[in-house]
N, C-alpha and C positions, 0 to 999 in steps of 0.2 A: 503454526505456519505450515503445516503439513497440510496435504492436500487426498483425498480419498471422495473415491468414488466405487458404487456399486450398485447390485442392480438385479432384479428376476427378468425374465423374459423367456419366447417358446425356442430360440437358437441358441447357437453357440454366445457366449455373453465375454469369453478372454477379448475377441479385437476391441470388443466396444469398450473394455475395461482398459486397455493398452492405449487408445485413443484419447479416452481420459483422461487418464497419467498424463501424457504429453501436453496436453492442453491446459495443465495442473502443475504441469513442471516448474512454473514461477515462483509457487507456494514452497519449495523446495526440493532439492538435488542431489541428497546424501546418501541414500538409499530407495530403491523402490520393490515390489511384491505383489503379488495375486496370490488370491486363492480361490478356488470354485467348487462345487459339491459337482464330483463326476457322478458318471453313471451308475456306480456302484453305492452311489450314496457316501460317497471318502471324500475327504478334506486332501485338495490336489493343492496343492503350493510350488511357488516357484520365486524366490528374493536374489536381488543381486546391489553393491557397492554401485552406487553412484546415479549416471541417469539413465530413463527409461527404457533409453534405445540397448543398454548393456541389460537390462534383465529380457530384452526382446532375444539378443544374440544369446546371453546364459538359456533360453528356454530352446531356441534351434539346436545351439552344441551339446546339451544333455539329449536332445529329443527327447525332452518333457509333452507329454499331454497332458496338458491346461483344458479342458474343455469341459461346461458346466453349461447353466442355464440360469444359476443362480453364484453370484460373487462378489468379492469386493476385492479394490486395490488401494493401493498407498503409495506417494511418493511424500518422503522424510525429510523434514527438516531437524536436525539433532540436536535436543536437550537433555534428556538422559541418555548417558552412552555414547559411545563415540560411532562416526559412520561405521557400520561394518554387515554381513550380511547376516550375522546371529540378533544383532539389535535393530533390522528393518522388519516392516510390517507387513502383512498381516501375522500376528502372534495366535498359537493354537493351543489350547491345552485339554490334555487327553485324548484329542481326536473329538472331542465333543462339543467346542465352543474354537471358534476363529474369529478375531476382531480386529480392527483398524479404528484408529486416534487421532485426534488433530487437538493436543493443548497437552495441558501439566496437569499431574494430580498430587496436589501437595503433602500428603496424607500416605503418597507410597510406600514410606519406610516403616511405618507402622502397620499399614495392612500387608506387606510381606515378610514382615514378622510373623504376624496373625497366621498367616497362608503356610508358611513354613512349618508353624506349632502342627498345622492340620494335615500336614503330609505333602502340599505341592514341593513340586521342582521346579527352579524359573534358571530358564536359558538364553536368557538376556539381562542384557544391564537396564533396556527402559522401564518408564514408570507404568507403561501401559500394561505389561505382563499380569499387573494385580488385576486389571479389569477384566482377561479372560477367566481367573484363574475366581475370581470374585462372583462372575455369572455361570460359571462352571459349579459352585457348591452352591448356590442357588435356587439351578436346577434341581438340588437333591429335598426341597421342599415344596417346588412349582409346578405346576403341566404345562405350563405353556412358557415360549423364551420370552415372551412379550414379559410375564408378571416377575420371570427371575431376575432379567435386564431392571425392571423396576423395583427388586427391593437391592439388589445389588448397588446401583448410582445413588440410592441412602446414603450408601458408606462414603461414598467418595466427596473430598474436599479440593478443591481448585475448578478447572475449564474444562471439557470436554464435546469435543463431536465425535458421535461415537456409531460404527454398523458393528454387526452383532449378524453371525450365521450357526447354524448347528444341526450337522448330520440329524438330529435325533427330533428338527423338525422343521424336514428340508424345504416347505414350502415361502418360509417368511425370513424377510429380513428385519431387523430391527434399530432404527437408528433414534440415535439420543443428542441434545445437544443442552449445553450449561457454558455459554461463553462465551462455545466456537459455532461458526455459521454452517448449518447443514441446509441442502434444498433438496427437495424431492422433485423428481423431473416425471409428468404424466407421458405415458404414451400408447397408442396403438400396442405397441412391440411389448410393451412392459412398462412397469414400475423402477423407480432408479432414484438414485441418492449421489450427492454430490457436494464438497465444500463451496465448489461459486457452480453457476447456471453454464459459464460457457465448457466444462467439461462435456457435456449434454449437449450442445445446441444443433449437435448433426442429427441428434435423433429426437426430438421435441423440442419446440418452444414454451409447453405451457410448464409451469410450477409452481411448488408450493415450498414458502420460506418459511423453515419450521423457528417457534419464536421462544422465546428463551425457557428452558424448563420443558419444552416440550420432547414427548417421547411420542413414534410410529410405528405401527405394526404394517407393515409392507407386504402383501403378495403378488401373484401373478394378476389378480383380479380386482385387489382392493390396496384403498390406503386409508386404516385406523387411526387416527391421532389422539391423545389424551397431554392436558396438559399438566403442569409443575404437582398439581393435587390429585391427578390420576382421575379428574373427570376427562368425558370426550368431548372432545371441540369440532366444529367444524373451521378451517383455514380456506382463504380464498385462494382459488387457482389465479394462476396471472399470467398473461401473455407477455414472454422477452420481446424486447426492440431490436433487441443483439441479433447479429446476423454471423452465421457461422464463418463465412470468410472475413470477418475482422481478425480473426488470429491466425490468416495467413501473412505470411513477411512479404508476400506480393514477388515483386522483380527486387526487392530491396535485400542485403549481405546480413542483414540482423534486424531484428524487432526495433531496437533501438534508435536507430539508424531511419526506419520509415516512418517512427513515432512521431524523431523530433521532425521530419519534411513533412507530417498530417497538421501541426503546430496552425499555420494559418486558417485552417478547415474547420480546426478543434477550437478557435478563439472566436472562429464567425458562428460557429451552433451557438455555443456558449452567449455571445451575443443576443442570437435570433429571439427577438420575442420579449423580451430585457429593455430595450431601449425602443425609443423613437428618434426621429433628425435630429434631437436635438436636446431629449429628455430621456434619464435613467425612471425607467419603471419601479417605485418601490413593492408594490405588489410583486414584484419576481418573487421576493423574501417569505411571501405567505400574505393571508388576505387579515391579518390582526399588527403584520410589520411595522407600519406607521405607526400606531399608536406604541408602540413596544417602544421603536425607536426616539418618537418626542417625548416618553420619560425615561429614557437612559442617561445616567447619569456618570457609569463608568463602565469600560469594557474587560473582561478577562479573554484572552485567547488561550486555548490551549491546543497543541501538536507534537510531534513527534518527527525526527528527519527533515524531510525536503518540505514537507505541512509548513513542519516549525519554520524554517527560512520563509516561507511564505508568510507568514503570521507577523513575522520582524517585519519584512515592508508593510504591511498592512498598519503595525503600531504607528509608521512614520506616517503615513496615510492618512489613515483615522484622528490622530491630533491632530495634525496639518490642515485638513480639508475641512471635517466635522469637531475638532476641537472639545476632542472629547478625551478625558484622560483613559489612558491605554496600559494595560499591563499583558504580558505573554510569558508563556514558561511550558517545559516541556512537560507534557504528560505523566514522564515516571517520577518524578518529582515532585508536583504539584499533589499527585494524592496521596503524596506518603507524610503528606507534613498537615500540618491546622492552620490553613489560611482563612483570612480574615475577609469574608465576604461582605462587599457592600452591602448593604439598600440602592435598589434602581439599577442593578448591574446584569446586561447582556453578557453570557456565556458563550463564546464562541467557541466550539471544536473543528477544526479540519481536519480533511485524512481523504487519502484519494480511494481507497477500499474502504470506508467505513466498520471494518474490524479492528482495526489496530485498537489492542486491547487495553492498554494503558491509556490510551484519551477516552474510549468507551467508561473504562472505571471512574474516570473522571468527572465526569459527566455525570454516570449516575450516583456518587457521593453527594456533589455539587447541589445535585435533585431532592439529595436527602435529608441533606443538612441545611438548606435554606429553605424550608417551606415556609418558613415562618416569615422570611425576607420578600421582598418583590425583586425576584429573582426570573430571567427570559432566558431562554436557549436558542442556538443556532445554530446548526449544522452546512458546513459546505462542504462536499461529497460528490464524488464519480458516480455512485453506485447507489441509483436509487433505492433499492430495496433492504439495505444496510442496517444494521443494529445502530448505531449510532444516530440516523436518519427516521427510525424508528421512535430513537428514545428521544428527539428531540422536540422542540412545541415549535418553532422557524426552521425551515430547511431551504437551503439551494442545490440546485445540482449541475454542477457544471457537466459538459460535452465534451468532456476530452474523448470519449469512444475508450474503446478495451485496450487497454494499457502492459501489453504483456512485459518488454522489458525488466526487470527489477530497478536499472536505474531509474525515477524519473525526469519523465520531459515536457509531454504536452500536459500530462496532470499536472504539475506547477506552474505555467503559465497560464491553464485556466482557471488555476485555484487563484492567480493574480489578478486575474480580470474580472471576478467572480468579486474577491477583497477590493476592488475598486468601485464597483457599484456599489458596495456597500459605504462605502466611506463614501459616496456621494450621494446618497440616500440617505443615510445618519444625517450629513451636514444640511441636508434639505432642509430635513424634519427640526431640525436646530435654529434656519431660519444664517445659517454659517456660508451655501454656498449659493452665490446671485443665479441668475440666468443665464450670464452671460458665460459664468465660469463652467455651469454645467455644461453648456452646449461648447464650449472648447474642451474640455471632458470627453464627452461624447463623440465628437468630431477625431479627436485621439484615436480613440479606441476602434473607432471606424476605419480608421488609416490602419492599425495596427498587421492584420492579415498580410496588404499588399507591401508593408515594411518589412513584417517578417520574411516574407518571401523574398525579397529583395537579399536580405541578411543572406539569407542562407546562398546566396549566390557566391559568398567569399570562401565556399569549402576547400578552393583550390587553395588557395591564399594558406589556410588553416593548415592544412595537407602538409603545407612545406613547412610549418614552426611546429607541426607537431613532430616531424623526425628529430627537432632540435632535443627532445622529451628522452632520446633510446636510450641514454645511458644515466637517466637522473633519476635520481630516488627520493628528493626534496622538492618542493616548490610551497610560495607562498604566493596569495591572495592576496591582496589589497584594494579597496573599497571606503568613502567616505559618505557619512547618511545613510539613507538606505540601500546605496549600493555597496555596503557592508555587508549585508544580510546577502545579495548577488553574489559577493566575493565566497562567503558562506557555503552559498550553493554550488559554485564553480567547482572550490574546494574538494567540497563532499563528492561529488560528482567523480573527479578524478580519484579522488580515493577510491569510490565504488568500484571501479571498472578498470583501472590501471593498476591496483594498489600503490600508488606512489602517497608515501606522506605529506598530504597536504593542510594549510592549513591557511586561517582567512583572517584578518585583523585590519580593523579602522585604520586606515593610512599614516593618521595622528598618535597611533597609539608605539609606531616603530620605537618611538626614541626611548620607550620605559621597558625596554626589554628585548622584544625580537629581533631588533637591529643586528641583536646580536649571531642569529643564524644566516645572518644572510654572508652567500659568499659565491667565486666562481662557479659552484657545482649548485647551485642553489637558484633555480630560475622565479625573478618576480613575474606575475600578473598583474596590470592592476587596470582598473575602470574607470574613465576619465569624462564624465559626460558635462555638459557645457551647465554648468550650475555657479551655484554660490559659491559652493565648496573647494572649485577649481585651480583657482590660485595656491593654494593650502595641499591639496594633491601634489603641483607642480611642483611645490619645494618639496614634498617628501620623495618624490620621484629623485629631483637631485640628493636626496640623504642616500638612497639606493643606487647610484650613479658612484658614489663616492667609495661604495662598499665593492665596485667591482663584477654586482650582479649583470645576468643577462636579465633584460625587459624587453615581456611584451605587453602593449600599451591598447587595450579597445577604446576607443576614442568616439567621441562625436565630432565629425568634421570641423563646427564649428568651435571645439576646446582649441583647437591648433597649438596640440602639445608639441614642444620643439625637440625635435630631434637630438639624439646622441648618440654615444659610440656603444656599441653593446645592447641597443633598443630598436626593438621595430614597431611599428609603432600601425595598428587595422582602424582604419577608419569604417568604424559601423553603420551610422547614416549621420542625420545633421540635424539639426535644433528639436531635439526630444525635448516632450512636456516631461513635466513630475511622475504622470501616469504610464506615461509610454517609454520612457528609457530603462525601467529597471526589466521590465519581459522585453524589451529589444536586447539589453547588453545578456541578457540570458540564455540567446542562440548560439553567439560562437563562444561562449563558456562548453554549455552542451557538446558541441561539435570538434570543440580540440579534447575536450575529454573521450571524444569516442574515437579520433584518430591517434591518439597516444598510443590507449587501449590496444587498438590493432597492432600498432609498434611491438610494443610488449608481449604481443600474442597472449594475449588472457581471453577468457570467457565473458564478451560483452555482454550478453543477456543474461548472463547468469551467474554473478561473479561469484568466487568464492565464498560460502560462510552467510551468505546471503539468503535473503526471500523475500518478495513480494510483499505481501503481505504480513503482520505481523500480530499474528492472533493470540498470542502467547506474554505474560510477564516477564 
């Protein structure tokens, strides 16, 4: 989940490396570092605790010269080691080899054993130190860093993205990657490396996404590739879509904050192109979707986080509409066990980075182990260019646009309307959803934008029940169907960005346990939209009346949940279908978590302990 970038060119290369960081800061916050080959041909270094802007001020207040032409940086997300500024990156040993990491190498303890027996000294606790220290004695049989980098990642067992510099051959960089996502960014100015495309985007758009196994020999002039067997490859450049000012916050107080008000914009892309007046496109899904779909016989989901929440509506979805039996489970789980794969089962992965490493692994067991089955894959994905997107045989990509927050917002609402065409494409191809039902479907979703917008008109509203939040450290969720999986999210949500302990449970399920937390200090939520299940909400609402709590109630005008002493009760809009009320009751969940947040004064974009992306076991 670490983020590094680096890079040759004929200037100075510290801003352009500092700028990366920043724009890298999602991937993690715990530490960050540069290093550059100055003019003397010396490994310049300069690390500090926490984020970028502190190793910007540690490099003024030492009056450090940072200045190179050739470097790499790191901001750290911490698994071996705790933050500190001996365990941030870039790691150097001897003066001869400086490196920067993004993943685990599981194998550490045993190769600094090894390294130990040989004489090194290691002045950190991560696991990365073996990998300088590993292309370091390497070197002592190689001429070149390119073939020592390649017998040295031999050794190595677990994930890695890996740049690789050394005084001793100061023209080239060398980046590796087994896991984690490296790209290499072409330009005028130079050659340059990067965990995602947008650290880069001020200075190129074109790039090359290096593909698993693959190792680059980087200069001023040229970029070598060779892949997993150390033949050479040629990789196609590719033109980003991404535009550098997506990762400004605009006029907006935080990322987050302007994500979830992009929400309407990000649902109508997502849309574009997808649908007609009145018909979901199956072709969105890939040009062999149809057929895949009219022999699917059962569905596997698998996700991680806010995905996973996505994934639970989508099971209610997928039954309900296409009547197709649905199972879901999170990622880290599913591959550590021997599940029992159908015949005729579509494999569906979400993830809004298409790193997340746990649903990638997933996937590719899945891949492995059922060749023998009629087994189909699917991916639904932010980020076109994605490993997971990659390994998949069906892909979608929703438009949520650059997502920096750590919490998500418009990513899970497009990954819901993304799972909605699908489940009404399945149910097509099933011969399960009429005409008529499609095009009130569709007509939904069409409506969606100008609702959401609407939504977000009640921040004022939100504003004043989130000061109710300043001195609470509990809340709970509540949610029936799949606004279960909503309360879920709301949940997580607050947890993310306030830390407050939250926690989300089917309405029905109060009376076998939870009942029992609830109390004055203990505020309910709960989701009340105008359905089946309404009545059966209403009395669990008086079980919680009974208990003392404070409630607040998001409503659909049309539930006309009756008032009480201790509840207030936000009417969100009125008569939501199936498809459109669980991303409608999903804006002011979003939105009182991010004004609590501010109560609290914590880091909304960047909460504690947190990252973005999650490239790492």
């Amino acid at each position: 989940m670490c983020g590094i970038v680096g890079g040759i060119c004929q200037n100075n290369i510290t801003p352009l490396l500092l700028e990366g960081l920043k724009r890298l800061e999602y991937r993690g916050y715990d530490s960050a570092g540069v290093v550059v080959l100055d003019k003397d041909n010396q490994l310049s270094r300069a690390r500090s605790v926490g984020k970028v802007a502190n190793l910007e001020q540690n490099i003024r207040d030492q009056k450090m010269l940072i200045d190179g032409t050739i470097g790499l940086a790191h901001t750290r997300w911490a698994t071996h080691g705790e933050p500190s500024s001996r365990n941030a990156h870039p790691h150097i040993c001897n003066q001869n080899i400086s490196v920067v990491h993004n993943g685990i190498i599981e194998n550490f303890l045993e190769l600094k054993s090894e390294q130990l027996a040989q004489g090194y000294s290691f002045t950190s606790d991560t696991d990365t130190e073996v990998i300088a220290h590993a292309i370091d004695k390497a070197l002592e049989s190689n001429d070149t860093l390119l073939k020592a980098t390649q017998k040295a990642i031999t050794t190595f067992k677990g994930a890695y993205g890996v740049g690789v510099v050394s005084p001793k051959h100061p023209g080239h960089i060398i980046a590796a990657r087994s896991g984690s996502p490296l790209v290499i960014g072409i330009s005028s100015k130079g050659h340059f490396i990067a965990s995602d495309q947008m650290a880069l985007l001020n200075v190129t758009k074109e790039f090359i996404f290096l593909e698993e196994g693959d190792i680059a020999d980087i200069t001023l002039e040229s970029v070598t590739i060779y892949d997993i067997n150390g033949n050479h490859v040629n990789r196609e450049i590719k033109t980003s879509k991404l535009k550098s000012g997506q990762v400004s916050k605009g006029d907006y107080a935080h990322f987050m904050l302007k994500e979830i008000f992009e929400q309407p914009q990000a649902i109508q892309d997502t849309l574009e192109s997808r649908i007609t007046k009145d018909t979901v496109l199956s072709s969105a899904f890939g040009h062999k979707a149809e057929v895949i779909f009219k022999n699917t016989k059962h569905i596997q989901i698998i996700a991680c986080g806010t995905s996973y929440n996505a994934g639970l509506v989508a099971k209610y979805w997928l039954e309900d509409i296409a009547k197709i039996p649905t199972h879901i489970e999170v990622a880290s789980e599913y591959r550590y066990r021997n599940p029992v794969i159908l015949d005729d089962t579509l494999f569906i992965t979400i993830s809004q980075s298409g790193e997340t490493a746990d649903t990638l692994k997933a996937l590719k067991s899945v891949k492995t182990c059922a060749k023998d089955k009629n087994i189909h894959t699917l991916t639904i994905c932010n980020s076109a260019e994605s490993s997971l997107m990659r390994e998949s045989e069906l892909t979608f990509l929703t438009h949520a646009g650059t997502e920096i927050g750590v919490a998500s917002t418009k990513a899970f609402s497009t990954q819901l309307v993304s799972l909605a065409l699908l489940a009404v494409s399945i149910g097509k191809c099933h011969k399960q959803v009429s005409v008529e039902q499609e095009a009130q479907i569709v007509n939904g979703l069409n409506l969606l934008p100008g609702l959401i917008k609407k939504t977000l008109e009640q921040e004022d509203q939100i504003i004043e029940l989130a000061k109710t939040f300043k001195n609470k450290y509990n809340a709970i969720f509540l949610g029936r169907g799949c606004m279960h999986a909503i309360a879920m999210e709301g949940a997580l949500k607050l947890k993310e960005i306030s830390y407050i302990h939250a926690e989300a449970y089917p309405a029905g399920e109060l009376k076998h346990g939870p009942i029992a937390l609830i109390d004055k200090d203990t505020p309910v939520i709960a989701i009340a939209p105008n359905d089946a299940l309404l009545d059966k909400l209403k009395a669990n609402l008086q079980e919680v009346k009974s208990r003392g709590s404070e409630m607040i109630v998001f409503e659909d005008e049309a539930a006309k949940v009756e008032p009480m002493k201790g509840m207030t009760i936000v009417p969100t809009t009125t008569n939501l279908g199936r498809i459109t009320a669980p991303i409608i009751f999903t804006i002011p969940l979003q939105l009182l978590s991010y004004h609590v947040a501010l109560i609290k004064g914590t880091d909304v974009d960047q909460p504690r302990n947190l990252a973005k992306s999650v490239t790492v076991e």
